[in-house]
N, C-alpha and C positions, 0 to 999 in steps of 0.2 A: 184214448189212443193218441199218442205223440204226431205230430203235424210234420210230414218231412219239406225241407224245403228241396225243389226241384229248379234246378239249371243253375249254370254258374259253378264257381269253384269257392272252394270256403277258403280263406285264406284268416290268419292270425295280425292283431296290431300289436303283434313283439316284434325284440327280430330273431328272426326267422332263423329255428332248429338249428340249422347244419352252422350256425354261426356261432351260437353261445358257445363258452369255452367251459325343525318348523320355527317357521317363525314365535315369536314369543307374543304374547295377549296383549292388548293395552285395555283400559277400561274407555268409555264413553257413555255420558249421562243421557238420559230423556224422557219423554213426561211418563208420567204414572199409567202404566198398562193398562186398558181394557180390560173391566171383568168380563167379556161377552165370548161367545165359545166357539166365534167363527168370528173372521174378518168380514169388516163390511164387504158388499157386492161389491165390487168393480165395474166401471163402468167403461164405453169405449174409449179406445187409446189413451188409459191410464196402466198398460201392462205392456212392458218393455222385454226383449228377448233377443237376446246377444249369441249370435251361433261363430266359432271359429272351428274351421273347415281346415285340415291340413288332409293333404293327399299325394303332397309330392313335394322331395326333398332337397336341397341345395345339398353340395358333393361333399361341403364342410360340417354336416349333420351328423353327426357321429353317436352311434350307441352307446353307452355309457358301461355294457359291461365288455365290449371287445374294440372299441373304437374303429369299427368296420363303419361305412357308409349307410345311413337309413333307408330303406328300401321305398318306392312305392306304395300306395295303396289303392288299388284299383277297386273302380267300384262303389268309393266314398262317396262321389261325389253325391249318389243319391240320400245321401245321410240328411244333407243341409234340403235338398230339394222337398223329399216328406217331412222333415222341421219346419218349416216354410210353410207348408202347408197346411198342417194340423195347430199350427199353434196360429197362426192367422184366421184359421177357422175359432179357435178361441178365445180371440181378441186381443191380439199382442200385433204391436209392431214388432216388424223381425228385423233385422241387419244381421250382413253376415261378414265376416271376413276371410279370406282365403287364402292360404298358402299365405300367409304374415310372416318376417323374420322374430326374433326376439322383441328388438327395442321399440318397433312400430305398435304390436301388443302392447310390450308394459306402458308402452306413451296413450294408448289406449284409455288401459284399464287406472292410469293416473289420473285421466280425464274423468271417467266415472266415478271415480273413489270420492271426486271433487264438485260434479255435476250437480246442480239441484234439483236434485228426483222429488220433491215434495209433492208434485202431480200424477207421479207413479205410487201405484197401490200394491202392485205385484212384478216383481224383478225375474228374469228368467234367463241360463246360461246352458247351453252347448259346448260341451269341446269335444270334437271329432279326430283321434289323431291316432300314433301309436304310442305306444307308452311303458314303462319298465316298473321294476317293484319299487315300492319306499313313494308312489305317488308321482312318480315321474313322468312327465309330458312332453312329448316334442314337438318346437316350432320349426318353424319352416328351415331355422340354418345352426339350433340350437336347443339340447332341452332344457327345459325346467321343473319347475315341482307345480302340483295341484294349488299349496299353498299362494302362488304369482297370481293366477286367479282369480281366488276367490276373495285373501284380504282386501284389495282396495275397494271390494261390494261391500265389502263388512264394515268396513271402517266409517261409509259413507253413512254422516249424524239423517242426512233425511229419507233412508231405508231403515230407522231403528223399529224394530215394532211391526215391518214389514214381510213378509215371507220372502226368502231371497231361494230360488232354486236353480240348480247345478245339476246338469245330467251328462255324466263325463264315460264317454265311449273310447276306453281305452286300454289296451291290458295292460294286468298288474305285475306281472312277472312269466316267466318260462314254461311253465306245467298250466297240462288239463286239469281243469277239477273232478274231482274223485266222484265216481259212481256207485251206487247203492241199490240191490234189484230188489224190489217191492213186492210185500207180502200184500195180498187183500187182507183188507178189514176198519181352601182358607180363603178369608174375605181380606185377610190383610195385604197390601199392594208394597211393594218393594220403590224405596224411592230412585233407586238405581235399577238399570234393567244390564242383562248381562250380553258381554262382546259377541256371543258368540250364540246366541239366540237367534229362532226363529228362520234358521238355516238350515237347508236339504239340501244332500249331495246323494247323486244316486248315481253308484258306482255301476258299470257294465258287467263286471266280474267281483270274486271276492280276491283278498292278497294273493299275489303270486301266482297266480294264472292268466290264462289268456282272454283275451275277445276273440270271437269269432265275426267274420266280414265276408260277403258270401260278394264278389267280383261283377254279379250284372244286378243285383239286388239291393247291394249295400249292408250294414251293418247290422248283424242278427237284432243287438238290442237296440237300436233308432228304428227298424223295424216292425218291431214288436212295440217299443211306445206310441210310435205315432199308428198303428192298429186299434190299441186301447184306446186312445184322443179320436181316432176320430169315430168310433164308436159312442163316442158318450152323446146322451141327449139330452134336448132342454128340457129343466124340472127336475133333473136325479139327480142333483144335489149330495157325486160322491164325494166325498173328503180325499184330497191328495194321496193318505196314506195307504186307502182302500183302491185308489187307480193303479196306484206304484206295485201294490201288492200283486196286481192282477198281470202288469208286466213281468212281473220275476214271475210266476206260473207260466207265462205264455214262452218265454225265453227257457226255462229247465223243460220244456216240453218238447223243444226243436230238437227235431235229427238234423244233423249236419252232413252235408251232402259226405265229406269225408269218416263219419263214422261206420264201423263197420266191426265185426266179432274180433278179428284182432286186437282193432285198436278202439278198444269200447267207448273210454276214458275222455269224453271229448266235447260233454257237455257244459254249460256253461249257467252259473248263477247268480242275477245281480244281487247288490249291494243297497240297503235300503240305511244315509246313514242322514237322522233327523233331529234337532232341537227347535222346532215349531212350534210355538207354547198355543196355538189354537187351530181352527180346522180352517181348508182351506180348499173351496168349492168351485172345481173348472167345470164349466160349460155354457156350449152355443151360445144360451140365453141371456151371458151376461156381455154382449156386445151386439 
């Protein structure tokens, strides 16, 4: 049975109905992988977690397909609050930023790219925003691409080898996603390791549809993640893939306080996208 959510108004991170009318790779070297089939434990505050929190727009924030102004997002704010908390409960320093223009971000995310994470074991990012198709994100007076990011986490030589995680609450374009009513029933090691390894991105929607953001609750899927986190106990040892999975179930499962016979069409389903070359085990008990 689908789980409805009750109170609040669901609202979308596009813009809004009545409006609509990559970077290249480099390589970087590092030592010879781990044959072993899990990262080592983690230990406390060696797991860093980066949350940016947009929720409200300077007047020069323009949608990219009507150049109308970006609208609020009411309701966000509880995005960053259960982030904060689920992933503190998992042993991550959090920082968060909010309402950031563009240049204060990329001066950011230049710091990290450059930072000596050699103490961190596990990297973790948030973006809470609205956002259009082709990857598109907005900051607080400006958008950008998904791409802005994630490369300078990537680039950064002492994350190589490390799990880098990305959970981006944003929509991807103008349309619900489609509905469908259900019937019952080698040992050799590579001396080079690749750019773009060992990274998760876990999209909120798939292309070109929406997010849904329910106005006193917050964001269907930051809702739904941080439900499964803080669910988990010590000793059960899931693998990342098996948590994430159990989010996309729990988010195709929500009624929308807005759906209804008419407009059936309104459900929403994340995006699981991973090159993690090992497994990688949150809980309690390793902080």
């Amino acid at each position: 049975m689908k789980k409805k959510i009750l109170g609040g108004n669901t609202e979308t991170d596009a813009q809004p109905p009545s409006q609509h009318s990559s970077k290249a790779s480099s390589s970087t070297s590092s030592k010879v992988p781990s044959s072993e089939k899990y990262w080592e434990k983690v230990e406390k505050n060696r797991k860093l977690f980066i949350i940016f929190l947009m929720d409200t727009f300077e007047e020069k924030c323009k949608w990219v397909e009507t150049n109308q102004t970006v609208n609020k997002r009411d309701g966000a704010v509880h995005d960053a609050a259960r982030l904060t908390k689920s992933m503190t409960r998992l042993g991550f320093e959090v920082r968060i930023y909010r309402n950031q223009p563009k240049q204060n971000v990329g001066d950011l995310l230049e710091k990290l790219g450059k930072l000596d994470m050699t103490h961190i074991d596990v990297f973790g990012m948030a973006i809470s925003s609205h956002g259009s198709s082709n990857n598109i994100i907005y900051l607080s007076d400006a958008p950008t691409d998904l791409n802005f990011f994630v490369d300078p986490i990537k680039s950064n030589k002492t994350l190589a080898q490390k799990p880098k995680l990305f959970f981006v609450n944003a929509c991807r374009g103008g349309k619900f996603g489609k509905t469908v009513e259900l019937v019952a029933q080698s040992t050799v090691q590579p001396r080079m390791w690749p750019y773009d390894a060992d990274c998760l991105i876990h999209f909120s929607s798939i292309e070109k549809t929406f997010s849904l953001r329910n106005t006193k609750t917050g964001s269907y899927f930051i809702v739904a993640l941080c439900d499964v986190l803080d669910s988990l106990k010590a000793g059960e040892n899931r693998d990342i893939h098996e948590i994430l999975a159990t989010v996309n179930r729990k988010v195709a499962s929500l009624d929308p306080v807005c759906m209804s016979e008419e407009n059936p069409n309104v459900l929403q389903i994340p995006v699981i996208q991973s090159t993690l070359t090992n497994f990688v085990v949150l809980s309690p008990e390793n902080y």
